[in-house]
C-alpha positions as CSV (number, residue, x, y, z in Angstrom):
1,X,-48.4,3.9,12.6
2,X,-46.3,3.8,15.9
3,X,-49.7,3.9,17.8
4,X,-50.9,0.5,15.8
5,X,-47.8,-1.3,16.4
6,X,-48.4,-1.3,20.0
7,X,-51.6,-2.4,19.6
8,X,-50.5,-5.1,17.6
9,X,-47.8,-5.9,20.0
10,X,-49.9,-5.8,22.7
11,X,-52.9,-7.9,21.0
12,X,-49.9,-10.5,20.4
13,X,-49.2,-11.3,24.1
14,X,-53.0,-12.3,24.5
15,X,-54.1,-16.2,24.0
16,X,-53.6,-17.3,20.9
17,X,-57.0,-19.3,20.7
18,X,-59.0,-15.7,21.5
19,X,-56.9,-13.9,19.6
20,X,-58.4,-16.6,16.5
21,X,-61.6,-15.9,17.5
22,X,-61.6,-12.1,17.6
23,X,-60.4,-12.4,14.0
24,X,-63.6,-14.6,12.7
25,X,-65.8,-12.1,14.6
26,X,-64.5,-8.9,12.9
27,X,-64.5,-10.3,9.9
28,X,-68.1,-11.9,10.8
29,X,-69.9,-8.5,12.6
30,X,-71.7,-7.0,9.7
31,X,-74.5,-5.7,12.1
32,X,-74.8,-4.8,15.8
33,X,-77.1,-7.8,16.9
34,X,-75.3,-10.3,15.1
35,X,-71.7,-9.5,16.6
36,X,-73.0,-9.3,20.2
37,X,-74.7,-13.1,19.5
38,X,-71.1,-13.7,18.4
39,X,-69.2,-12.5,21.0
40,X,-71.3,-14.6,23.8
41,X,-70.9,-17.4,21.6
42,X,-67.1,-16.7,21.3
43,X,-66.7,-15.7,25.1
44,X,-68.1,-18.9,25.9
45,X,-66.1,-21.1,23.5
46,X,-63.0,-19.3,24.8
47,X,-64.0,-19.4,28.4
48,X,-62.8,-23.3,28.6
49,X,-59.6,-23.4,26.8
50,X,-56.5,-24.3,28.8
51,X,-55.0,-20.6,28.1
52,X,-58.0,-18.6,29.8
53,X,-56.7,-21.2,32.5
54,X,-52.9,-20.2,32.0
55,X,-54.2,-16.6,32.0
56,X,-55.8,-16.6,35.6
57,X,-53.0,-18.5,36.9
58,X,-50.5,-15.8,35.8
59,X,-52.5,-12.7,37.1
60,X,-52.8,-14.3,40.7
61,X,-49.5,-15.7,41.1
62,X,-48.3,-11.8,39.4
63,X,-46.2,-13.5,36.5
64,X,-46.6,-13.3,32.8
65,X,-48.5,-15.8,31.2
66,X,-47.1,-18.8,28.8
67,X,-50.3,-19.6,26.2
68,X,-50.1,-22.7,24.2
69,X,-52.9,-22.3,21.9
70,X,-54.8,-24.8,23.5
């Protein structure tokens, strides 16, 4: 239980927009194909949000990130 707290935890510091998505494909992946069509569809959806932005920004300048949602 410990061990799926910190996941949890850890899973909560992520965007909150990818974090949405990864819920609709879990609950969505009933077979191998379909989730990896998914998960490029996802990526790429995700990939222009202001919080991958936020996310970069944070990693080069060695700070913790502040997601919006957006």
């Amino acid at each position: 239980m410990a061990a799926a707290q910190a996941v949890a935890a850890r899973i909560l510091t992520r965007g909150p927009v990818s974090n949405m998505v990864v819920k609709q494909l879990i609950n969505a992946a009933d077979e191998e194909d379909r989730a990896a069509i998914m998960e490029a569809l996802a990526s790429s959806l995700v990939s222009y949000t202001e919080d991958v932005k936020e996310g970069v920004a944070a990693f080069r300048e060695k700070r913790k990130p502040r997601y919006r949602g957006e």
